[in-house]
Each structure stands twice: as structure tokens, then as C-alpha cells.
VOBA-1610 file (N, C-alpha, C; in pm, whole numbers, padded with zeros to 5 digits, always signed):
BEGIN
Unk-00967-02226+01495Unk-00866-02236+01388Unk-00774-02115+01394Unk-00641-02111+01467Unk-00573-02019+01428Unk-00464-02025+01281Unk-00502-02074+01238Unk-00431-02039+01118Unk-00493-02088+00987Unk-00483-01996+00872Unk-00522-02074+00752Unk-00453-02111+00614Unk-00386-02175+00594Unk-00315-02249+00496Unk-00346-02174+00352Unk-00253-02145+00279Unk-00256-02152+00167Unk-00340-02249+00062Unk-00378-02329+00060Unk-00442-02461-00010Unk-00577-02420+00038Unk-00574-02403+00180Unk-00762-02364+00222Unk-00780-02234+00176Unk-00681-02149+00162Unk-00764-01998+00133Unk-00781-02013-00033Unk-00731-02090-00064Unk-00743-02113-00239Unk-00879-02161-00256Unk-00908-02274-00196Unk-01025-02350-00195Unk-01127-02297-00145Unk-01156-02191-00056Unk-01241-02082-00012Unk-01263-01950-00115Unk-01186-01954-00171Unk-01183-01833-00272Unk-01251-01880-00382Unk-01151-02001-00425Unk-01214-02046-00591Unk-01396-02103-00547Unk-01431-02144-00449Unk-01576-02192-00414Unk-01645-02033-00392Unk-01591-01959-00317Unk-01679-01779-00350Unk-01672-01738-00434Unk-01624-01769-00560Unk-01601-01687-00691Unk-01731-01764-00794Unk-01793-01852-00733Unk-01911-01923-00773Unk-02051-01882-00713Unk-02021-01806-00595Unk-02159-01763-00547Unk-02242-01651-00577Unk-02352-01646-00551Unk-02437-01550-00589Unk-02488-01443-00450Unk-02467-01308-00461Unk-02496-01228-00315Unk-02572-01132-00387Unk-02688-01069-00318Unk-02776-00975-00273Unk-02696-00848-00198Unk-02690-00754-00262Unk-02629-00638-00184Unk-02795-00549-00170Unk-02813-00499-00056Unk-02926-00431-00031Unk-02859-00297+00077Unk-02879-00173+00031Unk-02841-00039+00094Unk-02803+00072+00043Unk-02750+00136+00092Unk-02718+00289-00004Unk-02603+00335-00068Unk-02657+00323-00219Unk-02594+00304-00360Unk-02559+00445-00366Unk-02401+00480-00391Unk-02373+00650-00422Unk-02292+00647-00509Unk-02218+00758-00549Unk-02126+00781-00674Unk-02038+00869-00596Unk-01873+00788-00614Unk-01794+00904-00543Unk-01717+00969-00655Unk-01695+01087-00615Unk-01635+01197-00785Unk-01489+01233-00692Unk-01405+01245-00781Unk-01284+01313-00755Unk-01244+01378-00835Unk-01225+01547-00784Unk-01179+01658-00837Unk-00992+01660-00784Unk-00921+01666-00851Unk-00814+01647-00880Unk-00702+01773-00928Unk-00583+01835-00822Unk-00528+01897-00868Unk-00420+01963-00777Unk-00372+02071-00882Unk-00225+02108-00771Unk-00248+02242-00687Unk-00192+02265-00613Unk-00244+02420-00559Unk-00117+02503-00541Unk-00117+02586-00592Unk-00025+02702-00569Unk+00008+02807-00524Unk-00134+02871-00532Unk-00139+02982-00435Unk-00250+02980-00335Unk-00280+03096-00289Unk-00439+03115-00212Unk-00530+03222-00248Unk-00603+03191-00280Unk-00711+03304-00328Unk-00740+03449-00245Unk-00694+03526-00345Unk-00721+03675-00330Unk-00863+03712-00222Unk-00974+03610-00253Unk-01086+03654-00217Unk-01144+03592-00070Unk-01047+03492-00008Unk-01098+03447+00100Unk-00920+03346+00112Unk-00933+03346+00258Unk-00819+03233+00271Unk-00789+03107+00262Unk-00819+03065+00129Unk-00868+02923+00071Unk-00745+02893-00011Unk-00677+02758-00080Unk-00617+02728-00156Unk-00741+02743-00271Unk-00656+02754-00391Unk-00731+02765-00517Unk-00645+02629-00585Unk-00730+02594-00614Unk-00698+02441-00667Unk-00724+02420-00775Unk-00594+02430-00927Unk-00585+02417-01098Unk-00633+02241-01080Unk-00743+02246-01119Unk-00819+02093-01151Unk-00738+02054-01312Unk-00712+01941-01270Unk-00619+01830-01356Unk-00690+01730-01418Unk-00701+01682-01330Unk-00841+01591-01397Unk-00989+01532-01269Unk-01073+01449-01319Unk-01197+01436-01263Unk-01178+01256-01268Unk-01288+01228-01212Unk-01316+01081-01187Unk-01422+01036-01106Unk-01505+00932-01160Unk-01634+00904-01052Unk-01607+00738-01054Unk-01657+00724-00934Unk-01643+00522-00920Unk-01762+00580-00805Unk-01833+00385-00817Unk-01922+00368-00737Unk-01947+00333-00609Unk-01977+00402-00511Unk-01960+00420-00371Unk-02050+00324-00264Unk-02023+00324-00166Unk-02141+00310-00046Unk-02194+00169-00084Unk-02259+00088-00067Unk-02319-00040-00114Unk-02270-00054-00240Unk-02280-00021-00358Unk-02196-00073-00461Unk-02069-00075-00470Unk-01994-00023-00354Unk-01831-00057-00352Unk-01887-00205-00287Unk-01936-00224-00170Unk-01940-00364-00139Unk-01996-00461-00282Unk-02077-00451-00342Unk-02084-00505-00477Unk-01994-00488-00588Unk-01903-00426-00571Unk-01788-00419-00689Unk-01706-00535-00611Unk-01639-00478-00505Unk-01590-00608-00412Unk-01639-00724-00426Unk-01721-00808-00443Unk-01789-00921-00422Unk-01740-00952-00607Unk-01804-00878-00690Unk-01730-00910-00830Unk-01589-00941-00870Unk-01511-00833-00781Unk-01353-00869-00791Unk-01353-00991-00772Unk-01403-01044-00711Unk-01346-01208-00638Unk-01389-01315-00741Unk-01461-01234-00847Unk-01490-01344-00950Unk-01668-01389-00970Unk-01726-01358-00815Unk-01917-01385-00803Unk-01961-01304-00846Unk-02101-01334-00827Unk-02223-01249-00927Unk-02285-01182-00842Unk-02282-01077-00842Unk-02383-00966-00742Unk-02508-00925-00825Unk-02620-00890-00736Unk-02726-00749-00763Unk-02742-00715-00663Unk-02738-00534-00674Unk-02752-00450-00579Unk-02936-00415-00592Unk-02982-00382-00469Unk-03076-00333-00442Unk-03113-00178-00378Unk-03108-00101-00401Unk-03096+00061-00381Unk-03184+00132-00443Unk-03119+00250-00440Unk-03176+00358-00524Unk-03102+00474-00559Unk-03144+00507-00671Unk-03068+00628-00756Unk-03189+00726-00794Unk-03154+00884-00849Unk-03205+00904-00851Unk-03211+00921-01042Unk-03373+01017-01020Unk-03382+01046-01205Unk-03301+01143-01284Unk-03153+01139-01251Unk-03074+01231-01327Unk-02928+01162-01339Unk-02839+01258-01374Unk-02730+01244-01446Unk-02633+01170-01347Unk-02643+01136-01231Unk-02575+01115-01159Unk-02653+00952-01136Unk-02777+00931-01139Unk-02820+00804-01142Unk-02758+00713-01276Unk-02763+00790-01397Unk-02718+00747-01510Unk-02596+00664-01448Unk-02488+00751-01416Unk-02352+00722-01402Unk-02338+00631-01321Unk-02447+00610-01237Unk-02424+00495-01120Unk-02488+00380-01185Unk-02576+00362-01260Unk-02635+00255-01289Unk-02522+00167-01440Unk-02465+00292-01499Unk-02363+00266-01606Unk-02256+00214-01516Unk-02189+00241-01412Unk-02080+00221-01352Unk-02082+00086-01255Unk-02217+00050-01211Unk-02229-00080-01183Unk-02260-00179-01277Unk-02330-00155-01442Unk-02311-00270-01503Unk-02162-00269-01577Unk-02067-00172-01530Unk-01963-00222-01597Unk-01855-00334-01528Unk-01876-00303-01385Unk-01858-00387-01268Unk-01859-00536-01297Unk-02003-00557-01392Unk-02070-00686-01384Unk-02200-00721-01252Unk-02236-00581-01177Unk-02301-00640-01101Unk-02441-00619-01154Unk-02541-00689-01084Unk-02697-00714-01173Unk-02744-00582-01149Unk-02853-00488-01206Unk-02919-00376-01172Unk-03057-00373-01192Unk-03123-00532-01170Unk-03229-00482-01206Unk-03357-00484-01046Unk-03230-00486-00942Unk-03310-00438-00785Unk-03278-00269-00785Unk-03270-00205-00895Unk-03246-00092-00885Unk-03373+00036-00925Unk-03425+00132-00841Unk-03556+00166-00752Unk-03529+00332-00778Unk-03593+00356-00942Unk-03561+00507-00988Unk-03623+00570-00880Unk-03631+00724-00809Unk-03658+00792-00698Unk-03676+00900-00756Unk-03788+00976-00844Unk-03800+01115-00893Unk-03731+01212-00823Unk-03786+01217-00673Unk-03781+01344-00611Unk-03671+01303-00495Unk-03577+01219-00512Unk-03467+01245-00471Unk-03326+01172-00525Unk-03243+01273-00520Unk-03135+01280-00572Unk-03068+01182-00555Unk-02950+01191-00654Unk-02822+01023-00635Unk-02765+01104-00544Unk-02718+00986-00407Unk-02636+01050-00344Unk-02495+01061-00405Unk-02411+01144-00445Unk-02306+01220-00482Unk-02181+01285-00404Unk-02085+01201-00377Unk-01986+01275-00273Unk-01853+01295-00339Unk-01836+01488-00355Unk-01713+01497-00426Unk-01610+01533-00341Unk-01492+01443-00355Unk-01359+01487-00312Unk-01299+01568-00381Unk-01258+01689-00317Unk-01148+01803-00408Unk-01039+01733-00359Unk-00938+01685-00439Unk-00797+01671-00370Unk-00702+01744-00487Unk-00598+01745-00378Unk-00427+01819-00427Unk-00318+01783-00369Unk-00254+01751-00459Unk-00138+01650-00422Unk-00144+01524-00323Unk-00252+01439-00331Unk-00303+01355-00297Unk-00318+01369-00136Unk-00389+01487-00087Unk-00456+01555+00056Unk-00589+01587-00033Unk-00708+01532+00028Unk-00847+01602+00061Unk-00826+01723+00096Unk-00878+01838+00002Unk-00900+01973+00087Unk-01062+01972+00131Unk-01156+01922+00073Unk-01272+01933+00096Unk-01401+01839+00036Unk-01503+01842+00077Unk-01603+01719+00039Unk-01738+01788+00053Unk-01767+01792-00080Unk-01931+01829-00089Unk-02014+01732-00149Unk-02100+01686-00029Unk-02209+01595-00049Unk-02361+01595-00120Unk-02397+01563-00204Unk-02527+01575-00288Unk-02643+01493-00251Unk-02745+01540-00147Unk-02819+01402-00140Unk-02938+01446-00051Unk-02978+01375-00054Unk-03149+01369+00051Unk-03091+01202+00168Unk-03086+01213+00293Unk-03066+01132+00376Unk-03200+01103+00481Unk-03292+01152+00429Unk-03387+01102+00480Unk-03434+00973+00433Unk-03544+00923+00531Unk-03604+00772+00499Unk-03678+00747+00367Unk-03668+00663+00284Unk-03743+00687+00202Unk-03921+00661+00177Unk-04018+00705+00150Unk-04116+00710+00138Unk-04184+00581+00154Unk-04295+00543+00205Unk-04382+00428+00144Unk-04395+00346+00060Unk-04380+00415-00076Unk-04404+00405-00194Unk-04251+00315-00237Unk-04183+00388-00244Unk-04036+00363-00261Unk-03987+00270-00173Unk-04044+00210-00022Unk-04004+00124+00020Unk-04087-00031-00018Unk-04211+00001+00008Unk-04262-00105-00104Unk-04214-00203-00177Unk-04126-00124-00314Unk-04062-00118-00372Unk-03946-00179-00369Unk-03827-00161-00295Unk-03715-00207-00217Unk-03757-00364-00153Unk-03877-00375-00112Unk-03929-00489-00056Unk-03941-00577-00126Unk-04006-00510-00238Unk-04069-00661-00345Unk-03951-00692-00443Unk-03836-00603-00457Unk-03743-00640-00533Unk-03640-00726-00427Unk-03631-00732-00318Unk-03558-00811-00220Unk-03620-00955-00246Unk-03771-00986-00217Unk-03819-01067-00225Unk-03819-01169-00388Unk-03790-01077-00443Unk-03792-01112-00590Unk-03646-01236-00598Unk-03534-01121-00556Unk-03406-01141-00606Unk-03333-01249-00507Unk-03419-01243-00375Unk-03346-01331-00246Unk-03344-01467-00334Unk-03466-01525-00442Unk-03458-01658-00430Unk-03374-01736-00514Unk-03279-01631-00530Unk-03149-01696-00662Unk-03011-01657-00570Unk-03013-01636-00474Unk-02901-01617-00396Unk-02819-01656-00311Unk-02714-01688-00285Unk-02638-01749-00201Unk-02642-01652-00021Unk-02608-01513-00054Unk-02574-01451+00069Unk-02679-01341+00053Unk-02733-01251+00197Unk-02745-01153+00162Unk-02635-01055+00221Unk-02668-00929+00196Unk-02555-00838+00263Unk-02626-00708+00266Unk-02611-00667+00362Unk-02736-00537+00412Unk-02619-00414+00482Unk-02566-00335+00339Unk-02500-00181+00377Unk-02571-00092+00341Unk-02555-00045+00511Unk-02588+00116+00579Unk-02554+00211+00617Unk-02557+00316+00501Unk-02500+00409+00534Unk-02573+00539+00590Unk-02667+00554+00629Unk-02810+00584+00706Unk-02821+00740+00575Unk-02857+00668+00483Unk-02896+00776+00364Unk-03015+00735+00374Unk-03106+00609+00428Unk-03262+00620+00397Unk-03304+00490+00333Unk-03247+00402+00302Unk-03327+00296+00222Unk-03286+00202+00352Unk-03207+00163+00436Unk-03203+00045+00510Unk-03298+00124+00645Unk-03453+00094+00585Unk-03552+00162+00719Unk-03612+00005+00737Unk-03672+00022+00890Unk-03677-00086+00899Unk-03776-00152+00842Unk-03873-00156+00766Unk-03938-00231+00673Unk-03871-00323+00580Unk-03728-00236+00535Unk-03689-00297+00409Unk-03609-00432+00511Unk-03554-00377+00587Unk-03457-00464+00703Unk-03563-00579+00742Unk-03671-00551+00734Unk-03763-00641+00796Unk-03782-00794+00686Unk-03749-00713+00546Unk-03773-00805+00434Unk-03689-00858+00422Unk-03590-00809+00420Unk-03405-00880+00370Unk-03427-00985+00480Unk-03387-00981+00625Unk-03407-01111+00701Unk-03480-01166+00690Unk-03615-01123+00676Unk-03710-01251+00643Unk-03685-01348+00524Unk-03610-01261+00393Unk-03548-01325+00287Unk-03481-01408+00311Unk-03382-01351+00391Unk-03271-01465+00451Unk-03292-01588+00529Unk-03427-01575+00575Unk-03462-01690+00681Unk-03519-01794+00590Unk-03658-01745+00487Unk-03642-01820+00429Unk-03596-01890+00315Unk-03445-01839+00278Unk-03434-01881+00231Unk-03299-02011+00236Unk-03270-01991+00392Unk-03167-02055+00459Unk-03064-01993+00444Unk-03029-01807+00346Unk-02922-01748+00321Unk-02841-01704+00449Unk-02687-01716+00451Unk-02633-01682+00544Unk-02686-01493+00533Unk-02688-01395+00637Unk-02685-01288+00584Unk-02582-01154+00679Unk-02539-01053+00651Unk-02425-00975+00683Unk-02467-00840+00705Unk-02451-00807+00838Unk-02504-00628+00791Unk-02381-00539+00890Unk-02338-00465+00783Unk-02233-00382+00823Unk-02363-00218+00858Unk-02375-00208+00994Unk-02454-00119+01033Unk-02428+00008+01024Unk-02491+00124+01072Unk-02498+00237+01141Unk-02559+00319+01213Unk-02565+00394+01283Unk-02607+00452+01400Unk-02801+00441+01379Unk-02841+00511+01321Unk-02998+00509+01297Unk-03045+00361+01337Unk-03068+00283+01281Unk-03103+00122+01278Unk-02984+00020+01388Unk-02922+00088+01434Unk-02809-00001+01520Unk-02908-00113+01544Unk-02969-00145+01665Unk-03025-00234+01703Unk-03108-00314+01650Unk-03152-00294+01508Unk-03241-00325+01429Unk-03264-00460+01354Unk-03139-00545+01345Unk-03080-00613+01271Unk-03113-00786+01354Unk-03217-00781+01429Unk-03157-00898+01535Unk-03241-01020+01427Unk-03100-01140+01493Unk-03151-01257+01388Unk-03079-01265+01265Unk-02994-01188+01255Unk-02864-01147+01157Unk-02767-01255+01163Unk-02712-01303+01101Unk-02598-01344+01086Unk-02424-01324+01150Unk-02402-01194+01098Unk-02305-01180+01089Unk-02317-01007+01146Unk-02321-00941+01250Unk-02339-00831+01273Unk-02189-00786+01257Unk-02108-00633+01199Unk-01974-00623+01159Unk-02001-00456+01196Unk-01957-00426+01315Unk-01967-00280+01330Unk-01796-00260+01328Unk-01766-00127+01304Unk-01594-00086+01383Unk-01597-00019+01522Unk-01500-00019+01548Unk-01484-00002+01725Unk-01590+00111+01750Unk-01581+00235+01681Unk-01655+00355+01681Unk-01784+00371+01681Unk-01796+00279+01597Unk-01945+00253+01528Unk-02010+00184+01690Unk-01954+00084+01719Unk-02008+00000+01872Unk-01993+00046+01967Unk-01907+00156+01975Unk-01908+00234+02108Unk-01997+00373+02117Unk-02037+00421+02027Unk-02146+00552+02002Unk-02292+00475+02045Unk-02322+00338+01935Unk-02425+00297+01978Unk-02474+00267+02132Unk-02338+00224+02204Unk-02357+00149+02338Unk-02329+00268+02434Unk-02265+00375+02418Unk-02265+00502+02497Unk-02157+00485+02571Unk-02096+00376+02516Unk-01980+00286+02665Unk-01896+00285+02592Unk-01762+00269+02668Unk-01633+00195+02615Unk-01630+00050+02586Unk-01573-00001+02479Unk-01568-00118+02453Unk-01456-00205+02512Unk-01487-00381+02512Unk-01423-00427+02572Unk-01377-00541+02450Unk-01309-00532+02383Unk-01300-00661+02263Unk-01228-00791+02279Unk-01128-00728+02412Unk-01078-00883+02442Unk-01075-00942+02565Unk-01223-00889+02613Unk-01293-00961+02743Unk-01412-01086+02631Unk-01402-01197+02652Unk-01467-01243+02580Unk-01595-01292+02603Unk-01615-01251+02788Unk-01759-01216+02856Unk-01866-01098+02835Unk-01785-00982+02815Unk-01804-00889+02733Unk-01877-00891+02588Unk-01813-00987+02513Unk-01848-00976+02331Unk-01950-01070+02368Unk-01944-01146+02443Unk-02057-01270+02415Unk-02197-01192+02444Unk-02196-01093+02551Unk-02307-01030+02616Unk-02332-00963+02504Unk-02203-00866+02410Unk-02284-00738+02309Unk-02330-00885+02206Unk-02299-00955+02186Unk-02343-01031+02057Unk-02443-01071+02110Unk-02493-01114+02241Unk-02642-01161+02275Unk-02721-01032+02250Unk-02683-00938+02321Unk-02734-00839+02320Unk-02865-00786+02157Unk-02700-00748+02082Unk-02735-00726+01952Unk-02829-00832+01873Unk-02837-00966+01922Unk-02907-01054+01814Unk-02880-01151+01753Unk-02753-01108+01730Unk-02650-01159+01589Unk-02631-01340+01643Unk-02584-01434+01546Unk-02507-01527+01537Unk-02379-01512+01597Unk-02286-01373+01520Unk-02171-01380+01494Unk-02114-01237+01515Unk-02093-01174+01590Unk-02015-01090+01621Unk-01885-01016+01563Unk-01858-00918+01429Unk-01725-00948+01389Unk-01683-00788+01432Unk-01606-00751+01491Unk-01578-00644+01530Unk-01453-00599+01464Unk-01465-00524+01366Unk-01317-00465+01317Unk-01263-00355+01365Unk-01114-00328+01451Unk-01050-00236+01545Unk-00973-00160+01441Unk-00947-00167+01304Unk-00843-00109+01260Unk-00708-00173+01210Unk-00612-00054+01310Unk-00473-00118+01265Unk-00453-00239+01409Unk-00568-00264+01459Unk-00572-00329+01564Unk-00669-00458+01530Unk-00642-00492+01397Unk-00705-00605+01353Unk-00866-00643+01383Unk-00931-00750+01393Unk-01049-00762+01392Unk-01075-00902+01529Unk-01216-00896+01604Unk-01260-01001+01679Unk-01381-01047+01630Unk-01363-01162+01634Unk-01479-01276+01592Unk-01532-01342+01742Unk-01633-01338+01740Unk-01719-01353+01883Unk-01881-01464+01816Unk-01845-01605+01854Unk-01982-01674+01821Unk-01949-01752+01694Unk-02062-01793+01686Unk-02060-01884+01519Unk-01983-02037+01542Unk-01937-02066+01646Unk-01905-02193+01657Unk-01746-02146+01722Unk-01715-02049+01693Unk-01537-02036+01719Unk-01524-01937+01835Unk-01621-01938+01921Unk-01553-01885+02057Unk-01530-01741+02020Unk-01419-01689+02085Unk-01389-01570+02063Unk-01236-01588+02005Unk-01218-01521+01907Unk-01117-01561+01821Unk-01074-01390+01786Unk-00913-01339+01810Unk-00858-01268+01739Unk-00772-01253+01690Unk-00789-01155+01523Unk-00744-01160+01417Unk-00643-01075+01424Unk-00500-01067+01425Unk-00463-00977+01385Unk-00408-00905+01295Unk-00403-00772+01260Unk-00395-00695+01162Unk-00262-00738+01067Unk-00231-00783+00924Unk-00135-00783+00830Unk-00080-00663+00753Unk-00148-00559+00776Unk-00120-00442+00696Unk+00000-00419+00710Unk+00104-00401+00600Unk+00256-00381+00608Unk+00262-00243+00613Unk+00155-00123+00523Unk+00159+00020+00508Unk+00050+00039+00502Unk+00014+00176+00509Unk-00108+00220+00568Unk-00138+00356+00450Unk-00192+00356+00366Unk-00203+00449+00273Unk-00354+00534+00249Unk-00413+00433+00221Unk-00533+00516+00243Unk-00653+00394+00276Unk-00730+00443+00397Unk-00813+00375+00481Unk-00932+00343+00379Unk-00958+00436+00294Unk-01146+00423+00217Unk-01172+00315+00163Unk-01270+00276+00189Unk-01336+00191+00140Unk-01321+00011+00222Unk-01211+00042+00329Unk-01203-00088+00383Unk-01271-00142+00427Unk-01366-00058+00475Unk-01494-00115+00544Unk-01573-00237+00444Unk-01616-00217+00359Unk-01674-00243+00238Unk-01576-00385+00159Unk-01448-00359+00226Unk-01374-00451+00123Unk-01415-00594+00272Unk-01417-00545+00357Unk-01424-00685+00467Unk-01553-00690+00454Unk-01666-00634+00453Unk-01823-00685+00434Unk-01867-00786+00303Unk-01746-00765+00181Unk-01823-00839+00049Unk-01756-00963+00104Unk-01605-00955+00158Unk-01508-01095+00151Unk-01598-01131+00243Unk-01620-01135+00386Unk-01661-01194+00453Unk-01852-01295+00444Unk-01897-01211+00353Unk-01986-01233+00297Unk-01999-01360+00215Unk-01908-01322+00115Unk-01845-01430-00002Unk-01809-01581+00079Unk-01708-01566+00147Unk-01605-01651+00170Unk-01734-01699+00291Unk-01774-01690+00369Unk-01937-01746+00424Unk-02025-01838+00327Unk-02068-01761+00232Unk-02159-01872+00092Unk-02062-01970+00086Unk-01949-01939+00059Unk-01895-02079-00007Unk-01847-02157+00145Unk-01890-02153+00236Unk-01867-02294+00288Unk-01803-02229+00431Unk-01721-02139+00397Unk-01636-02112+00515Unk-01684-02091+00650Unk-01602-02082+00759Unk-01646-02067+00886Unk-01673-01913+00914Unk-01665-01839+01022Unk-01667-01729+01025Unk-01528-01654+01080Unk-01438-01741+01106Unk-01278-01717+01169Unk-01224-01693+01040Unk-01245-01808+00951Unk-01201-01823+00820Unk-01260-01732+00715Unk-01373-01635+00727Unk-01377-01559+00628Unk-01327-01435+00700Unk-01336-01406+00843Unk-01245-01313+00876Unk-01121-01308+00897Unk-01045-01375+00877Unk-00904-01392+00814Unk-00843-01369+00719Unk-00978-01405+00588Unk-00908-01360+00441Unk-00973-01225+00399Unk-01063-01152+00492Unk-01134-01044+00504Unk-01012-00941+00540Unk-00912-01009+00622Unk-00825-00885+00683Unk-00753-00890+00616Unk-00692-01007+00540Unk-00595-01001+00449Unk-00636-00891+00309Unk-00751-00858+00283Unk-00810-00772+00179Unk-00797-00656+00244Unk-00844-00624+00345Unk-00856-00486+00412Unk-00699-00446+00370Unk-00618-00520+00442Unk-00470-00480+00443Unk-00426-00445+00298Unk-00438-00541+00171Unk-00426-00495+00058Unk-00469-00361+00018Unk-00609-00346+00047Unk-00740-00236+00034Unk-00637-00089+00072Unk-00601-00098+00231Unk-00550+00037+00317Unk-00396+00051+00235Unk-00334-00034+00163Unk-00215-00011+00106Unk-00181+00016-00030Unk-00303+00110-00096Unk-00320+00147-00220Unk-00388+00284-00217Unk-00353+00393-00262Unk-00460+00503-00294Unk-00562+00516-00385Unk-00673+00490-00306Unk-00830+00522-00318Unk-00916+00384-00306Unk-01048+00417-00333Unk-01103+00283-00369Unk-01088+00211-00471Unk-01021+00086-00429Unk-01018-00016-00588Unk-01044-00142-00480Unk-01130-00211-00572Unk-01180-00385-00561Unk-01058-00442-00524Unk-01081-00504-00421Unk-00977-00627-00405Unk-00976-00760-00492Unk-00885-00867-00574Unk-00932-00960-00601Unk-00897-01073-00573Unk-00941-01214-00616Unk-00875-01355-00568Unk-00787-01348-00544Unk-00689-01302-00691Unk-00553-01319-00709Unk-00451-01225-00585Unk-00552-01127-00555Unk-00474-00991-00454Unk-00471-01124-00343Unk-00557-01169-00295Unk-00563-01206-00189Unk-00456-01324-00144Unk-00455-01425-00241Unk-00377-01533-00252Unk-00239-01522-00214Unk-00233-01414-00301Unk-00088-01343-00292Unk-00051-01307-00132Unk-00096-01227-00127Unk-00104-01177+00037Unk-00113-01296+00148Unk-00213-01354+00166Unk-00232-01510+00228Unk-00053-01546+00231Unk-00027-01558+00121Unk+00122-01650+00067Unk+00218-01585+00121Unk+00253-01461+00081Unk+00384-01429+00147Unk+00365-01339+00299Unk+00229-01413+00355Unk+00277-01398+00512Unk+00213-01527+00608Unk+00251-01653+00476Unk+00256-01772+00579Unk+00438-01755+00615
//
């Protein structure tokens, strides 16, 4: 299918805005420190930065679950936070979302992961991270297990983001697919380096160029389509979705050959969170019926919205429609 109609991306949307997805991976809180800079500090050669104002939204796996809500469906995330002020804020900030919290896995002795941006005049000067990235315990994976198993059997999709903070070890990975198998759920895992190979029997494997070329030690080949068929055997997967950037995305398997997408982005503003905005759509737009050409199509059309706004914000139906429309 190279092309998708206005009328079908409607009918793909309004049918995902009915489904139910499983987000399983690592739940964070991103903070933004905010302000102007004027001079440089007397005491070291640093800008000194008059903070203006502050802001926290929910990061890492719950941006892919805020995403999946924009579109109108019902999420629960499965993670972990920890026992303090920063778990508070994450567990408050996803039920305001609307997404479910009750796969959510208090962690005494380790911290919410926490990543603050200092910015000034809308430039990052710096990023201090709060967190324990190790695997998580026995105990705590357990845990992660039996709430997967719990929550898989009301669900349409699963979706497995990794941001190698420690909860996607392979036990829990072991449960989510098995969830998915039996429960006939399509399922999605946007990977990373630790667990690369881990995932086989997946659905929908979705690395970026970077991400597939560190793992493989090699240069990539995305539009040899002897090439993708081998990394997609390779890897496991069904479905192969490789996102390049401003160099659009390849779909490899799932019934559609090798198929590429290319990029709609009119401006390029800020990259964060795109990752996350093509893992919920593609996810979504999968439950409800779609092919895998066809949810990576209206996946790029979000990304492109996503990269042409400053910071993370949810993409929604209505963003998308729009977009779809004025670049038939």
C-alpha cells in the first residue's frame, strides 16, 4: 500500500481510540528548569542561569502511555517508581493523563528516575539525572511479572519501552511475550542496547538507525531489502520497523515486503520524545485492525507533528488527521 487516504486514516484512528494497550518499561519524570542567562559566574566559567520558572511531565514509558491516551485509548503502565516525592509526581501525573496505575511496583530502595533539563532561551545548558539503572531485584521483578500477567488479559496491544534503567530484564520480557502469545495480543518493543536481542517472537521490533547499528557493530543497510529481511530474521521479529529520522522510516515483513516511508516533517524543532510518539501510534493503529505499512505511515505523520513543536507534548487524533489531510 503506498498510499493512505484520508477516509482510511480516519477509520484507523477512530477504531484505535477504542483500544486497550499495556505499556510495560521505564517510567521517569522529566523536570525543566527554565531561564535567561546573562552573565557568567565569578566562580567557575559557567553561565549562571535566573530560573523563571519549573515544570515536570512524564517521561520514558509513560510518554509512550500519554501518547496512546492522546489518541483517545485506554492505557496501564507497568513500571516502577520509587517511595518518594518524585514517585508521587509520577504516579499523580499519569492519572491525570487518564492512564491506569494500578501495574505500578513501589521500589523502597530505589529512586524515581528523574531527568532535569536546565534550559535558557530555549538551549539545554545541562542535564542531571536521578536514578539507580541497575536491574531490578528478584523481588521487584516477580512483581512486574504478576502484574503483566494480571493486566495482559483486558488488553488489546502490548508495548514493551526500554530505556535500560532496569525493569525490561529478561524475566519480565519473558512474561510480556508470553502475555502476548497467549493472549493473541499484537505486541511492540522499542529496544535498547542491554536486551537488544532479547525480544525474539515480537511483533513489531522498532529500533532507530543508531540504536541497530551499535547493536550489530556494522553499518546498516535499510534499502537493501535482502539485508532487512536477514536483520528481521535475525532479530526474531514479525515486523521490522526501522526509523532513520529526517530520513523517514522502513517497514520490513508483516505481509508488506519492504516498504519505505518517507519523512513529512515540514520543520524540525525539537526531536524529544519522537521516539515514543511512533511506538504508542504504531501500537494503537495495529489493535485496531491496521496493517503494519499503515500504522507506520500515520506513526510518521505524528513524529513529524511531535519534531515540529517545542518539547514533549502527546500527539492527538485530531493532530493527526489534520496532517494526513493537508499532505494528500
Amino acid at each position: 500500500m503506498a498510499e493512505l487516504t484520508g477516509a482510511r486514516a480516519a477509520q484507523l484512528l477512530d477504531a484505535a481510540s477504542q483500544i486497550r494497550a499495556l505499556v510495560v518499561g521505564d517510567l521517569m519524570v522529566d523536570r525543566y528548569v527554565s531561564g535567561s542567562v546573562e552573565r557568567v559566574s565569578p566562580e567557575a566559567p559557567v553561565p549562571v542561569v535566573k530560573v523563571e520558572s519549573e515544570r515536570s511531565a512524564i517521561g520514558g514509558a509513560g510518554n509512550v502511555a500519554a501518547n496512546v491516551a492522546a489518541l483517545g485509548a485506554f492505557c496501564t503502565a507497568v513500571g516502577c517508581l520509587g517511595d518518594d516525592a518524585a514517585g508521587i509526581t509520577l504516579r499523580a501525573g499519569l492519572e491525570k493523563l487518564g492512564v491506569g496505575t494500578e501495574g505500578l511496583v513501589i521500589t523502597p530502595t530505589r529512586p524515581t528516575t528523574v531527568k532535569t533539563r536546565v534550559m535558557a532561551q530555549h538551549q539545554q545548558i545541562v542535564r542531571f539525572d536521578y536514578e539507580d539503572d541497575s536491574d531490578v531485584d528478584d523481588t521487584v521483578e516477580a512483581e512486574l511479572r504478576a502484574k503483566i500477567v494480571s493486566l495482559a488479559a483486558s488488553a488489546d496491544v502490548l508495548i514493551m519501552e526500554d530505556y535500560n534503567k532496569g525493569v525490561l530484564v529478561p524475566g519480565v520480557i519473558e512474561a510480556a511475550l508470553a502475555a502476548s502469545s497467549r493472549h493473541g495480543l499484537p505486541s511492540i518493543v522499542d529496544p535498547k542496547r542491554r536486551n537488544f536481542f532479547g525480544f525474539g517472537g515480537v511483533t513489531v521490533f522498532k529500533p532507530n538507525a543508531k540504536e541497530l547499528e551499535d547493536a550489530l557493530g556494522d553499518f546498516i543497510c535499510p534499502d537493501d531489502a535482502d539485508w532487512m529481511e536477514a536483520t528481521r530474521v535475525r532479530l526474531g521479529c514479525e515486523v521490522l520497523l526501522l526509523t532513520l529520522g529526517e530520513r523517514g522510516v522502513v517497514v520490513q515483513g508483516g505481509g508488506g515486503g519492504h516498504f519505505r516511508v518517507p519523512a513529512v516533517a515540514r520543520s524540525v524543532y525539537d526531536v524529544s520524545g519522537a521516539g515514543d510518539t511512533v511506538t504508542a501510534v504504531v501500537a494503537s493503529v495495529l489493535a485496531a485492525g491496521g496493517s503494519a505499512v499503515e500504522a507506520a505511515i500515520l506513526a510518521n505523520h505524528a513524529a513529524a507533528i511531535g519534531i515540529g513543536r517545542s518539547g514533549v507534548t502527546p500527539v492527538t487524533r485530531a493532530d493527526i488527521l489534520d496532517h494526513v489531510t493537508q499532505s494528500i
